[in-house]
C-alpha positions in Angstrom: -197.6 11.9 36.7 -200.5 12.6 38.8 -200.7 14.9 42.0 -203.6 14.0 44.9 -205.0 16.2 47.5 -206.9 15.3 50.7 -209.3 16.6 52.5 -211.2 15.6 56.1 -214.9 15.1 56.3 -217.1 13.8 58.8 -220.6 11.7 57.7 -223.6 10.8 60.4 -226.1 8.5 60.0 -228.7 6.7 62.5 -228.9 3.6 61.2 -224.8 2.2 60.8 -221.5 3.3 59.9 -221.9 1.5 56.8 -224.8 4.0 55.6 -222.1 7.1 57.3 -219.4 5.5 55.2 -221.7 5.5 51.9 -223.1 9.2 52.7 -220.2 10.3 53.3 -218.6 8.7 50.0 -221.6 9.9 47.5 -221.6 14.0 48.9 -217.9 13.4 48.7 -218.3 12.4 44.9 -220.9 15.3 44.1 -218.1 18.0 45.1 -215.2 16.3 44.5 -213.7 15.0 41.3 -211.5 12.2 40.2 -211.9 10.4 43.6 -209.9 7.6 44.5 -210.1 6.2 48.0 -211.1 6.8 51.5 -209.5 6.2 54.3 -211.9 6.0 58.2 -209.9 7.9 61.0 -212.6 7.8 63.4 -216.1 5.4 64.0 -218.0 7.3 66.7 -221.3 6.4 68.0 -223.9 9.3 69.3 -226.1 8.6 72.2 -229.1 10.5 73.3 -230.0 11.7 77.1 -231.1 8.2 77.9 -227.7 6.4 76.6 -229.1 4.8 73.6 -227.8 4.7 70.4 -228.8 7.7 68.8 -226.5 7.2 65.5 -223.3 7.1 63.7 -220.4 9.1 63.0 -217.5 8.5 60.6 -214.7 10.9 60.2 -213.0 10.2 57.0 -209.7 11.1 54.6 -210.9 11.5 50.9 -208.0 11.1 48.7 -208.6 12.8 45.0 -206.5 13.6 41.7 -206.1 17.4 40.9 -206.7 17.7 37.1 -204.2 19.5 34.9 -205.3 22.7 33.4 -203.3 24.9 31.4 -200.4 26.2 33.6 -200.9 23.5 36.6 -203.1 21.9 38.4 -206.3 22.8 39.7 -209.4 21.4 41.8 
C-alpha cells in the first residue's frame, strides 16, 4: 500500500503555458520525490502596463508517494 501527498505550486514563464507546465514539472522533480502526476488548477496570463502579453502562469497540484522509512512514512 502506498500513501500520496500533495502540494500547490505555481510556475511562470513568458513564452507558453506549456514551457510553465514543464518548469513547473522539472523544479517540482528536483525537490520532490517519487512524483506521479500533476494536475493544472489555474492557466493565467500576465500582462504588462500596455496590455500585452507579458507571460504565463500555471498554478498546479503535484501528487507524490511518501516513502516508507522505518516506523512510517516520511518525505
Amino acid at each position: 500500500m502506498s500513501v500520496a501527498r500533495t502540494t500547490e505550486i505555481n510556475a511562470l514563464s513568458p513564452e507558453s503555458f506549456e514551457a510553465a507546465i514543464n518548469e513547473g514539472l522539472e523544479r517540482a522533480k528536483q525537490t520532490l520525490r517519487q512524483v506521479r502526476e500533476a494536475w493544472i488548477k489555474d492557466q493565467i496570463i500576465m500582462l504588462d502596463e500596455d496590455g500585452s502579453v507579458a507571460g504565463y502562469q500555471v498554478r498546479m497540484v503535484i501528487t507524490f508517494v511518501l516513502e516508507e522509512s522505518g516506523g512510517g512514512a516520511a518525505i
